[in-house]
Every structure is written in structure tokens, then in C-alpha cells.
VOGU-817050 format. One record per residue: residue in three letters; chain; x, y, z of N, C-alpha, C in turn. Coordinates in steps of 0.001 Angstrom, whole numbers. Layout:
// residues N
NODE resn chain     n_x     n_y     n_z    ca_x    ca_y    ca_z     c_x     c_y     c_z
NODE  ala     A       X       Y       Z       X       Y       Z       X       Y       Z
...
***
This chain:
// residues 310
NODE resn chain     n_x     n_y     n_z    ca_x    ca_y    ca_z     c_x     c_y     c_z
NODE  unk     A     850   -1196       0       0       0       0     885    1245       0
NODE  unk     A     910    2047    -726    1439    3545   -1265     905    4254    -259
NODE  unk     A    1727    4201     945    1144    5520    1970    2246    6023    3110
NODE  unk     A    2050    7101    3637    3373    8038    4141    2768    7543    5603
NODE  unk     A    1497    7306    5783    1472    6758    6994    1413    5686    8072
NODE  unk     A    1328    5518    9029    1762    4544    9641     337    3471    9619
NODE  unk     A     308    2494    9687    -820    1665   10084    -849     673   11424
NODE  unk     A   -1841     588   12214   -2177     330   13223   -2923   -1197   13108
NODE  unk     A   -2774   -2015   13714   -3251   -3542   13745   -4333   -3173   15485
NODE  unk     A   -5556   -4522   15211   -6347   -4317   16162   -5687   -4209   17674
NODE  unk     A   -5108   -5201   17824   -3884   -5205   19696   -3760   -4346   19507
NODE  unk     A   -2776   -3585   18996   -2242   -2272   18785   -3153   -1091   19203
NODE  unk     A   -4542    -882   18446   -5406    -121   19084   -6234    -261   20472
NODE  unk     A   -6334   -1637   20383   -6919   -2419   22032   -6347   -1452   23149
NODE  unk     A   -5113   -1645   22754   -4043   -1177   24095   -4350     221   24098
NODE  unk     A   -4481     864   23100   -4110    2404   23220   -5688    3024   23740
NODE  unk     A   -6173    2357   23243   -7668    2927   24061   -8277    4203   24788
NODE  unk     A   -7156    3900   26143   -7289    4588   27051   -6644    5800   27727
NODE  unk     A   -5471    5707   26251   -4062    6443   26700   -4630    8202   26410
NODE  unk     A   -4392    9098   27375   -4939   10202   27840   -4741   11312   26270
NODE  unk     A   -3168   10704   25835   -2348   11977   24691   -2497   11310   23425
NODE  unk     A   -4086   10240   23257   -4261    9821   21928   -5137    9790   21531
NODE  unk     A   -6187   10616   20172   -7611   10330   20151   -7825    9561   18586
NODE  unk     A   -9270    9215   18731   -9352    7884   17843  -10151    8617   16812
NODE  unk     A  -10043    9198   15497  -10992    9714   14737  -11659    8764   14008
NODE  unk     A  -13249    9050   13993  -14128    8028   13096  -14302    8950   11967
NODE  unk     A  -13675    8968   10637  -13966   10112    9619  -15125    9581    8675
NODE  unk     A  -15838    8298    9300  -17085    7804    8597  -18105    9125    8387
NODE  unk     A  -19077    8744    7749  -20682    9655    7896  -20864    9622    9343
NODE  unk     A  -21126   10920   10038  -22027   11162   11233  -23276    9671   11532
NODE  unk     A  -24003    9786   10493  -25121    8359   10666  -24287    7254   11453
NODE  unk     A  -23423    7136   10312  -21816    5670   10483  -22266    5358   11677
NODE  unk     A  -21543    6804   12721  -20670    6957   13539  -22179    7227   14770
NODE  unk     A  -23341    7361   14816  -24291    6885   15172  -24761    5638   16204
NODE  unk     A  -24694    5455   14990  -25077    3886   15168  -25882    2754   13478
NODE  unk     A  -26317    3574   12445  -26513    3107   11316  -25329    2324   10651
NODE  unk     A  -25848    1038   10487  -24840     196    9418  -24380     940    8017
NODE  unk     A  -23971    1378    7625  -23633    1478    6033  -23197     958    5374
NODE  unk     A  -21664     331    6041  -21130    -251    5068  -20735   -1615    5360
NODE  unk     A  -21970   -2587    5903  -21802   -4169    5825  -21671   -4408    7350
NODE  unk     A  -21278   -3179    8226  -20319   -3445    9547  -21365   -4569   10343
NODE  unk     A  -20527   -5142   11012  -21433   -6976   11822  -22111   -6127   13052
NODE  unk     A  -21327   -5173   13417  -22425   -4001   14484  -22091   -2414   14320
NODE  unk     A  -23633   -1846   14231  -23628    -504   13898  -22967     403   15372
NODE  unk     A  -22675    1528   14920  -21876    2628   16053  -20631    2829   15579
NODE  unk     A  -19438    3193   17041  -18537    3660   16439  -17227    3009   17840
NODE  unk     A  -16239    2954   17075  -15093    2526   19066  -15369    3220   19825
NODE  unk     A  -15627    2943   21021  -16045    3591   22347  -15088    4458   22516
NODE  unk     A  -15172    5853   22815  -14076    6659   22675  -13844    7561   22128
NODE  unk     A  -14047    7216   20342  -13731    7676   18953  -14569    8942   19219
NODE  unk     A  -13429    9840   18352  -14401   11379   18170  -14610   11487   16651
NODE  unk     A  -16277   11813   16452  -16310   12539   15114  -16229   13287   14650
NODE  unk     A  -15216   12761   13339  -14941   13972   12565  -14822   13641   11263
NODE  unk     A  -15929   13208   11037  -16585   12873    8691  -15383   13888    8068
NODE  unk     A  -15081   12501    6808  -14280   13007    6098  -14655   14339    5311
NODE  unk     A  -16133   14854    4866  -16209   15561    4221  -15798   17052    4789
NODE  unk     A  -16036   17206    6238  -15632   17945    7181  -14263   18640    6610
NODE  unk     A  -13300   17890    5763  -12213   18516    5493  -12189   19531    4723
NODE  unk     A  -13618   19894    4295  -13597   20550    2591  -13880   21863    3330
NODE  unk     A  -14030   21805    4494  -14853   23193    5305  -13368   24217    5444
NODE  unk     A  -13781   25307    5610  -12900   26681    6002  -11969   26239    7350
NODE  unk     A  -13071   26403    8030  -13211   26027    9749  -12793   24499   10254
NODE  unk     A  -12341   23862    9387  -12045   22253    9645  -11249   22602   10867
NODE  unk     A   -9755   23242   10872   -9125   23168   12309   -9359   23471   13382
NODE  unk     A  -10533   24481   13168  -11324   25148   14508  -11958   23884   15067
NODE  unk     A  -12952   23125   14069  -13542   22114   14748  -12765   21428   15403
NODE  unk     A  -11534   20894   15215  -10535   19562   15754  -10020   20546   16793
NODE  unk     A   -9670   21608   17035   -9091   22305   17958  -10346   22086   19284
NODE  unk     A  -11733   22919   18808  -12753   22440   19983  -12827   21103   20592
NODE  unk     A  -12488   19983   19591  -12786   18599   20397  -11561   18547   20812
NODE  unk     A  -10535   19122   21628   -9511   19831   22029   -8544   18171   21648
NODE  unk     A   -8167   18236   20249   -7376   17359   19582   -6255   18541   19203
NODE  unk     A   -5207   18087   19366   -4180   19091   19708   -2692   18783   18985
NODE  unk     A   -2185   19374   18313    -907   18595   17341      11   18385   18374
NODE  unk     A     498   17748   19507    1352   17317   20049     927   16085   20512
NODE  unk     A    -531   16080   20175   -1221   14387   20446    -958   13512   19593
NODE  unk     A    -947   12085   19686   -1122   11039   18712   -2981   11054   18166
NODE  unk     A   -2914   11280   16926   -4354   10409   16238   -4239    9576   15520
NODE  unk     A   -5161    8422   15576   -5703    7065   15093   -6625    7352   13694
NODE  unk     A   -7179    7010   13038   -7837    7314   11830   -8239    6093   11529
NODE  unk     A   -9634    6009   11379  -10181    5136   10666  -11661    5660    9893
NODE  unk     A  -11519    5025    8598  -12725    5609    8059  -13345    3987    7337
NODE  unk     A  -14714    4653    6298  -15184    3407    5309  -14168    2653    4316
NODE  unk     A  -12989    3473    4133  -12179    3188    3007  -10663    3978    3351
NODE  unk     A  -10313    3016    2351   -8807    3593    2391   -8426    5305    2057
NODE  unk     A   -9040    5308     792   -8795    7010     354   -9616    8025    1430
NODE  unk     A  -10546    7693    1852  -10999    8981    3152  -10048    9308    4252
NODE  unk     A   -9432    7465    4790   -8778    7866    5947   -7569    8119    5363
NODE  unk     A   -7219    8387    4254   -5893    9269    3717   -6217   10751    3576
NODE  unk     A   -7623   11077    3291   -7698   12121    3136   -7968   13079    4186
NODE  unk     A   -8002   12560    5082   -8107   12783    6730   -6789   12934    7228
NODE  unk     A   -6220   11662    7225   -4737   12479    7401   -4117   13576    6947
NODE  unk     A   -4389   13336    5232   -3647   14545    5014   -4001   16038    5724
NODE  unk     A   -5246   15730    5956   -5377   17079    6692   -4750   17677    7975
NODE  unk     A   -4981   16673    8764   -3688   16820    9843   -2515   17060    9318
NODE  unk     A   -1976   16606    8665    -763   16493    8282    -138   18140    8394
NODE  unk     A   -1182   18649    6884   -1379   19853    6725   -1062   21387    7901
NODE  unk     A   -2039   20084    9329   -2354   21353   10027   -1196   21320   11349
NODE  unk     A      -9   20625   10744     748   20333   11769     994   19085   12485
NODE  unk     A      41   18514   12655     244   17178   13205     974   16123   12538
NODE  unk     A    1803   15759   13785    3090   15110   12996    2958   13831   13426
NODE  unk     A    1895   13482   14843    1815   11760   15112     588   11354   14639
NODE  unk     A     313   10674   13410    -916    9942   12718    -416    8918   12426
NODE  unk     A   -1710    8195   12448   -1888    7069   11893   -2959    6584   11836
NODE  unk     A   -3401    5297   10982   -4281    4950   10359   -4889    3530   10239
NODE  unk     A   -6040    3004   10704   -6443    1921   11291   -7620    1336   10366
NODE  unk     A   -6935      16    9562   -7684    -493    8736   -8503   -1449    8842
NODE  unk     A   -8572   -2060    9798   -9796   -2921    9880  -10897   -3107   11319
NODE  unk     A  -11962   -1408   10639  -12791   -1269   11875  -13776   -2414   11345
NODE  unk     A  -14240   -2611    9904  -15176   -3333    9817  -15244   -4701    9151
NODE  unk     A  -13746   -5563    9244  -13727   -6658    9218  -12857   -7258   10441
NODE  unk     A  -12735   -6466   11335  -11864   -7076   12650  -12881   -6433   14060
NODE  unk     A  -12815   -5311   14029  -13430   -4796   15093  -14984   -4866   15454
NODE  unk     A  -15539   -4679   14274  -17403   -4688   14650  -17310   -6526   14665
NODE  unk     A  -16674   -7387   14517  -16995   -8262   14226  -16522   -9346   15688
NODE  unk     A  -15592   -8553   16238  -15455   -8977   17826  -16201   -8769   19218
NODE  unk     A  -16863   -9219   19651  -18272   -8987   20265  -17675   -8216   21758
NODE  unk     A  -16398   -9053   21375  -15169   -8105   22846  -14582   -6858   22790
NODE  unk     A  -14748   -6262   21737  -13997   -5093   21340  -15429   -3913   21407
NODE  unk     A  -14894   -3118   22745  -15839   -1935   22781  -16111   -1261   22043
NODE  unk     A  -17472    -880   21852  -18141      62   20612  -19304     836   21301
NODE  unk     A  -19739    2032   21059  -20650    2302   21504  -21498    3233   20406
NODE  unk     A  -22930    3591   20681  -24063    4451   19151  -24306    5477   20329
NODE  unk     A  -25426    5882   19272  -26402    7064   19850  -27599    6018   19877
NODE  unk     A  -28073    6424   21413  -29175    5727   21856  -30159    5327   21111
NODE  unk     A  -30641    6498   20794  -32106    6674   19832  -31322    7155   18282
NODE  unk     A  -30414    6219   17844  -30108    7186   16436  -31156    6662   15176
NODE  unk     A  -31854    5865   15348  -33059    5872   14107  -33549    6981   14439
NODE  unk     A  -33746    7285   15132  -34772    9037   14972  -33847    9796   14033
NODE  unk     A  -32722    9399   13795  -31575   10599   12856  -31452    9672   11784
NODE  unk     A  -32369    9734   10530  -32359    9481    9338  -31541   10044    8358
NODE  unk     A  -30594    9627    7889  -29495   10069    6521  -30490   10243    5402
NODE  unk     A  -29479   11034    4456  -30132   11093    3479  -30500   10162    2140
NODE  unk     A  -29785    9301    2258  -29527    7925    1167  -30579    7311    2025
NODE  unk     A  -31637    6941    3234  -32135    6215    3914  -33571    7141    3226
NODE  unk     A  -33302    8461    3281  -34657    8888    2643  -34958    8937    1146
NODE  unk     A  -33710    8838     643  -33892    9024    -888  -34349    7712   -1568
NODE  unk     A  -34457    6410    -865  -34524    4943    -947  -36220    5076    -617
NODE  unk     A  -36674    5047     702  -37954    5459     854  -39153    6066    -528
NODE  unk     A  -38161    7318   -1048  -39168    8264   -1901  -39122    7115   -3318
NODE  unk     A  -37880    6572   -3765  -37804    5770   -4850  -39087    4516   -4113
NODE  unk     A  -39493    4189   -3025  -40374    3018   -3405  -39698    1847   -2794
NODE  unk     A  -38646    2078   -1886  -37487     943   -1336  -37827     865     372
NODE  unk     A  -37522      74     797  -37664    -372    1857  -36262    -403    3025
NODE  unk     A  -36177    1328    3160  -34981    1059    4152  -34666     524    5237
NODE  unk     A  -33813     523    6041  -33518     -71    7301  -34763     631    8202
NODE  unk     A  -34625    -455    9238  -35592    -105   10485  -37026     911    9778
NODE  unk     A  -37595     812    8944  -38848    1039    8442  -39890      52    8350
NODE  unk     A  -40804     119    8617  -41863   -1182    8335  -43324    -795    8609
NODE  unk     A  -43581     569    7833  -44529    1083    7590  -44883    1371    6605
NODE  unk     A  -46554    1610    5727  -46908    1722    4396  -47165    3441    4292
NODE  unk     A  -46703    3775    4778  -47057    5319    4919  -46192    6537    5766
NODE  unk     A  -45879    7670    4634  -45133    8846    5381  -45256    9845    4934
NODE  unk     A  -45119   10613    5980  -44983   12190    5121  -43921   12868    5601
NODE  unk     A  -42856   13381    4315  -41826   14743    4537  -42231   16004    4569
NODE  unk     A  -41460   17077    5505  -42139   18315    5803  -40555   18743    6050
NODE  unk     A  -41035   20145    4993  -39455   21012    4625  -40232   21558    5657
NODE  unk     A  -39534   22381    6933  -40227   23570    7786  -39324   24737    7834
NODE  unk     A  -39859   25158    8507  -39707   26601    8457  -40342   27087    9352
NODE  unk     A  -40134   29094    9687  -40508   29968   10834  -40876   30991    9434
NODE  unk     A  -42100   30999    9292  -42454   32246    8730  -41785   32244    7309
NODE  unk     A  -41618   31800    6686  -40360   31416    5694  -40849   30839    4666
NODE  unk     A  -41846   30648    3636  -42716   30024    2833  -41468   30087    1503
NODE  unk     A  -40921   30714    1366  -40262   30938     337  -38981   30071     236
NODE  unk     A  -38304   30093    1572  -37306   28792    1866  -37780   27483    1572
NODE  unk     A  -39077   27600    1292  -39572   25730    1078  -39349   26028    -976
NODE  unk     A  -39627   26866   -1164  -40113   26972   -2935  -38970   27316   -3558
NODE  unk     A  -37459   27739   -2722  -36248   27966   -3438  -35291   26189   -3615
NODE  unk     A  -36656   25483   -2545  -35726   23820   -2870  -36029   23140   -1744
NODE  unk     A  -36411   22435   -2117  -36945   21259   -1113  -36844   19194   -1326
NODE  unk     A  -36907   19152    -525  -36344   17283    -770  -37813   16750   -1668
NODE  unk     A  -37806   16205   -2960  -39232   15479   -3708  -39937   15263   -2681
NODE  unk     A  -40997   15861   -3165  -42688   15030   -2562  -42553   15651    -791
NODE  unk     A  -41381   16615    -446  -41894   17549     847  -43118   17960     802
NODE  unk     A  -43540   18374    1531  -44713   19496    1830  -44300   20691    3037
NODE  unk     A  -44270   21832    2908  -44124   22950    3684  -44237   22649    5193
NODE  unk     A  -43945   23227    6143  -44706   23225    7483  -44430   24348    8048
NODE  unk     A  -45122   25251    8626  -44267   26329    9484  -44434   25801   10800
NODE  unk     A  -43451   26199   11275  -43520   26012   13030  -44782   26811   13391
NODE  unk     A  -45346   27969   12692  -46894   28694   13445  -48407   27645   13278
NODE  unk     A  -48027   26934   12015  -49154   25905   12180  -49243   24926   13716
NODE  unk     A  -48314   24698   14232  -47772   23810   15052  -48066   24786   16867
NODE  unk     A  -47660   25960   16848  -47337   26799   17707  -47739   28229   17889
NODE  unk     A  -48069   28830   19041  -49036   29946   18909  -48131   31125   18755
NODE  unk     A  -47770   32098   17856  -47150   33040   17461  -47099   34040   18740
NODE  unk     A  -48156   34299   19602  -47700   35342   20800  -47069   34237   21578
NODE  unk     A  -46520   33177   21878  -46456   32570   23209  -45008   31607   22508
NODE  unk     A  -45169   31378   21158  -44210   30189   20539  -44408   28643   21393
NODE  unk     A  -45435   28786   22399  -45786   27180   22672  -46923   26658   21944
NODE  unk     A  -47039   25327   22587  -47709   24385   21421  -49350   25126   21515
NODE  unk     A  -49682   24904   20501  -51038   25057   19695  -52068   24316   20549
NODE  unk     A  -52995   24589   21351  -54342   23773   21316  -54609   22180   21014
NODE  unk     A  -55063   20936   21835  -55021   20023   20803  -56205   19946   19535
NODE  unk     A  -56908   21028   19896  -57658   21089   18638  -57084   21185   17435
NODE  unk     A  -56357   22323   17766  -55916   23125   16401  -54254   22203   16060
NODE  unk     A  -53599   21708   16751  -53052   20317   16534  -53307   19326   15400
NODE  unk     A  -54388   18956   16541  -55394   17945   15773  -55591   18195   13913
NODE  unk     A  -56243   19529   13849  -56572   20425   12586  -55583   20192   11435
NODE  unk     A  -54348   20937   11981  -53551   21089   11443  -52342   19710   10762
NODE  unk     A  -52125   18628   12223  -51471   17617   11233  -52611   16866   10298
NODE  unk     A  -54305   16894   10355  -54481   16033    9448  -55101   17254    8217
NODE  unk     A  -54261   18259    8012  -54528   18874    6911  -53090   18562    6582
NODE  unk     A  -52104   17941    6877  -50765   17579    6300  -50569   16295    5830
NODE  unk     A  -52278   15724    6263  -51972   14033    6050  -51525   13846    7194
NODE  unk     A  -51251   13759    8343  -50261   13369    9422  -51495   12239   10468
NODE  unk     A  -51562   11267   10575  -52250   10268   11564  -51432    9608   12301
NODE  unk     A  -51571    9428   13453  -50670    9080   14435  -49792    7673   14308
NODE  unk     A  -50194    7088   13242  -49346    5690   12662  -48823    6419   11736
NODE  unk     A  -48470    7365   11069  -48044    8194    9987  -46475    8417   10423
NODE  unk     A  -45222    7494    9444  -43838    8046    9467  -43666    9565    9299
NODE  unk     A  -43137   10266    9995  -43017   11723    9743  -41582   12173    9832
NODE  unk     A  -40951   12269    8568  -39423   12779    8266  -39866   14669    8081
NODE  unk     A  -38778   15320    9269  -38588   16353    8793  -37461   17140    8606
NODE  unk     A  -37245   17955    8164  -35694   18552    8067  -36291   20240    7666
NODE  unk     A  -35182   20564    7834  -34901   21996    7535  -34256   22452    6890
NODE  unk     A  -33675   23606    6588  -32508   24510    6108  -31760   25536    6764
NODE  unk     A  -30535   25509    6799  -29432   26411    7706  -29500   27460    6910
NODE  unk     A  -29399   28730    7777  -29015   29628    7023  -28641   30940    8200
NODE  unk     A  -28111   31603    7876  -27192   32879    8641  -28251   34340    9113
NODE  unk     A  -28524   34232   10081  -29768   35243   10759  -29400   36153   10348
NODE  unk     A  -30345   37958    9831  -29782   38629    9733  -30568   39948   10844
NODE  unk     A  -29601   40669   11705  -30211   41286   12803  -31180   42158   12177
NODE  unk     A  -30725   42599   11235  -32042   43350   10726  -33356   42720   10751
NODE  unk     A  -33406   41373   10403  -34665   40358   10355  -35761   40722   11400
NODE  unk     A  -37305   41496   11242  -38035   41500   12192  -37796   39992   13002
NODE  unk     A  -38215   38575   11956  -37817   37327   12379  -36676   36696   12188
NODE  unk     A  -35581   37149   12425  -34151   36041   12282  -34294   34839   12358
NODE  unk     A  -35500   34182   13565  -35416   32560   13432  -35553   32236   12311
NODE  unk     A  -36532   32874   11215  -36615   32262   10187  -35456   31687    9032
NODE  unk     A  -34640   31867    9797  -33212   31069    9012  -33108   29796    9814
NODE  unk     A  -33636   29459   10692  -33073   28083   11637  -33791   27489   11074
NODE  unk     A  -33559   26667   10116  -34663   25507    9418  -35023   24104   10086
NODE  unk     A  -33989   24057   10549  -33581   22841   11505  -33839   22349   12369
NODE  unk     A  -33683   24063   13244  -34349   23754   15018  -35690   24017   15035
NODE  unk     A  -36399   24427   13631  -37858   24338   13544  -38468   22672   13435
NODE  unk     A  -37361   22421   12928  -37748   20611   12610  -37933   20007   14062
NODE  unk     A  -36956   20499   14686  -36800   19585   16078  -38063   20198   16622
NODE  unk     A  -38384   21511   16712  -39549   21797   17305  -40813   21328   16795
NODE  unk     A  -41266   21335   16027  -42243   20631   15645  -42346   18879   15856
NODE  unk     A  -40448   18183   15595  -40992   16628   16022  -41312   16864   17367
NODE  unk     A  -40770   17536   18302  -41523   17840   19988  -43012   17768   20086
NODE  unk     A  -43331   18277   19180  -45126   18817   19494  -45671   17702   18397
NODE  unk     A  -45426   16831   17582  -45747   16125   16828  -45707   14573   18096
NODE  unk     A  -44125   14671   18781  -44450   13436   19347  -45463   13270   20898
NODE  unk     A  -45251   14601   21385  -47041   14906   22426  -47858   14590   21958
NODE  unk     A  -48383   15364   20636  -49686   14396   20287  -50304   13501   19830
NODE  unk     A  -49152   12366   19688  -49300   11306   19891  -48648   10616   18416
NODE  unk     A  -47924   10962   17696  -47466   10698   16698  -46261    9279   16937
NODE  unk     A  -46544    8460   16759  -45682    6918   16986  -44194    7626   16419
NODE  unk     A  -43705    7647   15214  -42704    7821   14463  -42088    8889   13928
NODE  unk     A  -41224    9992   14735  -41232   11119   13926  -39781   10825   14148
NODE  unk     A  -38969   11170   12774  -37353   11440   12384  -37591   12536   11788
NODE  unk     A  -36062   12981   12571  -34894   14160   11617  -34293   13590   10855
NODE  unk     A  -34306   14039    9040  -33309   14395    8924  -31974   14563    8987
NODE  unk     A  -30780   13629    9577  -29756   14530   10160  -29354   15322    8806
NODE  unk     A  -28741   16386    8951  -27688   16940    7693  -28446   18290    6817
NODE  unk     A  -29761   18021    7163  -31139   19430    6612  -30410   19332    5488
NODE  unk     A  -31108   20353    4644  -30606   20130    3372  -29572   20302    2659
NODE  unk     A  -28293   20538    4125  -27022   20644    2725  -26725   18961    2756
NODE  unk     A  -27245   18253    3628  -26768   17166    3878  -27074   16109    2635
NODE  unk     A  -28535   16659    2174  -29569   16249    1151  -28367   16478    -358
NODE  unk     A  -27761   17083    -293  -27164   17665   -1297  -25652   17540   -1331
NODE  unk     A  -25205   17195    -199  -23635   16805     -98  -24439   15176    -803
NODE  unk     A  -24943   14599    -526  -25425   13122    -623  -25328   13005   -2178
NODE  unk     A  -25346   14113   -3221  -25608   13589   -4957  -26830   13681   -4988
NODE  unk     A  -27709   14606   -4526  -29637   14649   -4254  -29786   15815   -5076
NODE  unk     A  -30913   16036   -5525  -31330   17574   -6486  -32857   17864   -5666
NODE  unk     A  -32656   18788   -5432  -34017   19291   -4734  -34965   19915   -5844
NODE  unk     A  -36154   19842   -5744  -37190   20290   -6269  -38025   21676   -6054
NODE  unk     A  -38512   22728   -6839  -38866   23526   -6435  -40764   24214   -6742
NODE  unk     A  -41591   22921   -7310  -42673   22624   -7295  -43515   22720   -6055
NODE  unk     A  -44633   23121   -5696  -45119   22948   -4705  -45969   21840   -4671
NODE  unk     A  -45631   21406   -3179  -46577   19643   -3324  -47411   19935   -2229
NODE  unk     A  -48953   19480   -3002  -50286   19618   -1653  -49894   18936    -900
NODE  unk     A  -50630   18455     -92  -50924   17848    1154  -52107   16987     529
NODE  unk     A  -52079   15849    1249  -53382   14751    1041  -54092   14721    2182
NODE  unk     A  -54664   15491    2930  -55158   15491    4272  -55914   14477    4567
NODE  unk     A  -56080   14175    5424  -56576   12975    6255  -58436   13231    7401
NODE  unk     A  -58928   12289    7178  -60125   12940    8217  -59909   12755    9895
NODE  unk     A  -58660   11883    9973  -58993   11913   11585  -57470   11591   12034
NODE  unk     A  -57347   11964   12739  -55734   11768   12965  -55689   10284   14016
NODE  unk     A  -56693    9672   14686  -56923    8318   15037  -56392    8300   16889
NODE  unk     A  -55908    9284   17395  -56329    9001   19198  -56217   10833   19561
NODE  unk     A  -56799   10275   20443  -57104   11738   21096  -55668   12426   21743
NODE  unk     A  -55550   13617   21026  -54409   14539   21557  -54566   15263   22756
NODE  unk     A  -53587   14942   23752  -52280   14743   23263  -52069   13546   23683
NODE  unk     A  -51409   12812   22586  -51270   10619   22998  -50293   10955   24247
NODE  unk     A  -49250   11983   24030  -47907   11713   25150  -47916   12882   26051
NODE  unk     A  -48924   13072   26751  -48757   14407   27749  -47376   14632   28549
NODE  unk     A  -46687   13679   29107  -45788   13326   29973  -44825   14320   29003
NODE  unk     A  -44942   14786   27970  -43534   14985   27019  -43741   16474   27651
NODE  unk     A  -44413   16855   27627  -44492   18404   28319  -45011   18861   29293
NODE  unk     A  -44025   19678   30050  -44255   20414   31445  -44974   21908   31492
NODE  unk     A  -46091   22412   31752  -46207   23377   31277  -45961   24518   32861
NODE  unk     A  -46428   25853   32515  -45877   26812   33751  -46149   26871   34884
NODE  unk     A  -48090   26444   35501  -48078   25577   36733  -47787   24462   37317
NODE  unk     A  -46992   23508   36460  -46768   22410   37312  -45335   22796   37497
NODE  unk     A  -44552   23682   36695  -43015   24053   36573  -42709   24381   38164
NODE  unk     A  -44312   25265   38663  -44116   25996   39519  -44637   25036   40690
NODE  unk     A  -45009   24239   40472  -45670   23379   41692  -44602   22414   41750
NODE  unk     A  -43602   21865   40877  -42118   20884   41342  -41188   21749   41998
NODE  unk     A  -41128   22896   41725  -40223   24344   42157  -40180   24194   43137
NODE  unk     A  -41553   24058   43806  -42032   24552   45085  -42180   23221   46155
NODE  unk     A  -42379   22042   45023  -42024   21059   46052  -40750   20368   46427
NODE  unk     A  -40037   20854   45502  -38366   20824   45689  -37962   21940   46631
NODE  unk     A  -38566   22783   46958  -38048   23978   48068  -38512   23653   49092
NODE  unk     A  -40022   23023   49331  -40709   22177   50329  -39358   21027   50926
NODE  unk     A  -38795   20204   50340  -38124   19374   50501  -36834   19586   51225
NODE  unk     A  -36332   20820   50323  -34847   21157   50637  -34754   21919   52248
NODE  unk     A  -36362   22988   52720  -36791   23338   53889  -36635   22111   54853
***
């Protein structure tokens, strides 16, 4: 193999594990590094330990800022392992680049390591709720991705006030959402379960209904009466909140919103797609009360935690 760097055998990494002045980069996809299988691995996640940092990450301005915050430091040793040979070269080279002079590079996470039931690994708890974009683009073609096993879904580009962010590009067969359908504009908390109710089954949305949503990033501008209306994203998360109170079985993000859609080889669409609304959304809202605390009971645990501490 044609390479300037060093390579690492499994013992070799076993041992180093724990050593304080060495960190383990997973330069897989974020999903990868999750907990989603991608590429064949015998168990999904990532080495217990490992910090992420996706190869594409290198193409960014800010790449060293990021590795500097996960306070990876050029007088440390890093480990490298990715899906393939050319990423975790192209990962190095970046270190390389940025000074770091102890690398190296670890080739068999997914025919030695996922495949040893002894060799620590750890995911993200709940990472099916964080849907990639190749997992949704399989779905819209008519395919049957991982951990799915439902005949029915709906995507929702969202947004804050922002109708126009859905019509400059959106993932096929989206439908709009604003966070105000969802949430009361003087208060920004959840909506009524009436108007709940109303509103997801004018989206099609029934509480057995898969619900993928995502957003779009974009740079607030102070002038903006509404600046949120650039957080495309954290509108997504807000709405799966108030989607999974009222009782909605299945709601995923997205991870990656739509540059992620588009780092992936995806073309967004700029058609507007109805909604197939639905007559009944099928249990009474809200299915998951427990998910939200509202301002008298905030104030009645307050007070029985001060009761207590008296």
C-alpha cells in the first residue's frame, strides 16, 4: 500500500484505548458513527471513545477550529479510521497539513473490530430518529430502508415564517410546514389540541403516519423583524416535539437538513406539493402528555423541591 502513513493492527489499538495523549478519529458519515450500518459493519456505532470527525468535514474553512474544539491538539497522537482507504488518507492529510506530525491509520474497523463482540463500541441511543439522506432518498424511490416497516409517510421542509425557503428547494414530494401551524405566534408554545389535531391532518399526518422532517441552515440577519426564520432545523426539532405529544408513533430528523440532502448527490425540487389530508388523525391529543411540562406544574415541582430542601 502507497502511503506516508503509519498503520495500526487491532492489539495495537486495544491497548491504546485509554491512553490520555491519543484520540481515535471516526472520519465515517455522522449516521456511520451513530449507530446506522452502512457499510456491511457486523455491528452498527462507532469505538467507544472515537471522536467525530466525517471526512467531508475537510472541505470546510473552519475544519481546524472544529478539531481544535474537540480539544485534539498537534502534540497528540491520532488514530484514523474511516469506510475506506482514500478517506482515511484524506483525513490524514489534513492533519498532516495542520501540523500534526503523530498519525496514523487503522484499517480494519469493519472486518476485525465490529466483528469482535469483545472489542468496545458504543451508538447514539435513539439514532433511528436521525435518518441520513440515502435512507430517505430509498424510501421516496419506493425501497424499503432499514428499520422502516410502515406503508405510509410524510416529509415536511419547515420553516418559521419562511414560505419561500420551502419553494427555493426542497427534498421530492416535501410538503411545507411552518412552526406557526404547530405553535401559537404570541407565546411560541404548542397550539391547542384542537388546532393540533386540525392542522397535522390537513398535512396528512395520523398518528401511525412516518413523519421525516428537516430543515434549512441559514445565517440570521439582525435586521430580520424574524431572524429565526433562518433556523430551518431547530424548527424541525420543534415541531418533532409537538408532533411526538400528540401522539405521533414515528417522527425522524433528517440529520444533515438540506445541505446534507445535497452533499449526498440529491437535487431538490422547487414545485409545490399539496398535502393529502386525512379525516382523523386516530387518538385523542395529546397521545404523550408526559412529554411536556407546562408553567403551573413548573411551579408546583419548584415549590415542592423547596418544600423538601426546607
Amino acid at each position: 500500500m502507497n502511503s506516508s502513513f503509519e498503520r495500526i493492527s487491532t492489539e495495537e489499538l486495544k491497548i491504546n484505548l485509554d491512553k490520555s495523549n491519543k484520540h481515535i478519529i471516526d472520519a465515517r458519515p455522522v449516521y456511520a458513527y451513530n449507530g446506522w450500518k452502512l457499510s456491511g459493519e457486523h455491528r452498527g456505532g462507532h469505538i467507544k471513545g472515537a471522536r467525530c470527525l466525517p471526512v467531508k468535514w475537510a472541505k470546510y474553512m473552519d475544519w481546524i477550529e472544529i478539531v481544535r474544539s474537540k480539544g485534539i491538539m498537534p502534540e497528540q497522537e491520532v488514530i484514523i479510521y474511516a469506510r475506506n482507504n482514500e478517506d482515511a488518507e484524506t483525513v490524514a492529510e489534513t492533519f498532516k497539513r495542520n501540523d500534526y506530525k503523530r498519525i496514523k491509520i487503522y484499517d480494519h474497523f469493519a472486518d476485525e473490530w465490529t466483528t469482535n463482540e469483545s472489542l468496545p463500541m458504543d451508538y447514539l441511543e435513539r439514532y433511528k430518529m436521525l435518518v441520513y439522506p440515502d435512507w430517505v432518498k430509498e424510501l421516496i424511490d419506493g425501497g424499503n430502508p432499514p428499520e422502516y416497516d410502515n406503508d405510509k409517510y410524510v416529509i415536511c421542509h419547515t420553516h418559521y415564517r419562511n414560505h419561500d425557503d420551502y419553494l427555493k428547494g426542497h427534498v421530492p414530494g416535501a410538503v411545507a410546514l411552518d412552526t406557526l401551524e404547530l405553535e401559537s405566534p404570541e407565546t411560541w408554545n404548542r397550539r391547542t389540541p384542537e388546532e393540533i389535531k386540525k392542522a397535522l391532518e390537513a398535512k396528512g399526518i395520523t398518528h401511525d403516519t412516518i413523519v421525516i422532517l428537516y430543515g434549512r441552515f441559514g445565517f440570521p440577519k439582525n435586521e430580520d423583524p424574524f431572524p429565526g426564520s433562518s433556523a430551518g432545523q431547530i424548527a424541525a426539532m420543534r415541531c418533532a416535539f409537538i408532533m411526538l405529544y400528540a401522539g405521533v408513533k414515528d417522527v425522524r430528523i433528517m440529520n444533515g437538513a438540506v445541505q446534507g440532502w445535497l452533499d449526498a448527490g440529491y437535487e431538490l425540487e422547487t414545485k409545490e406539493n399539496e398535502p393529502t389530508p386525512v379525516s382523523d388523525f386516530g387518538i385523542e391529543i395529546p397521545g404523550r402528555p408526559e412529554l411536556a411540562v407546562d408553567v403551573p406544574q413548573a411551579k408546583e415541582m419548584l415549590a415542592s423541591d423547596k418544600a423538601e430542601l426546607g
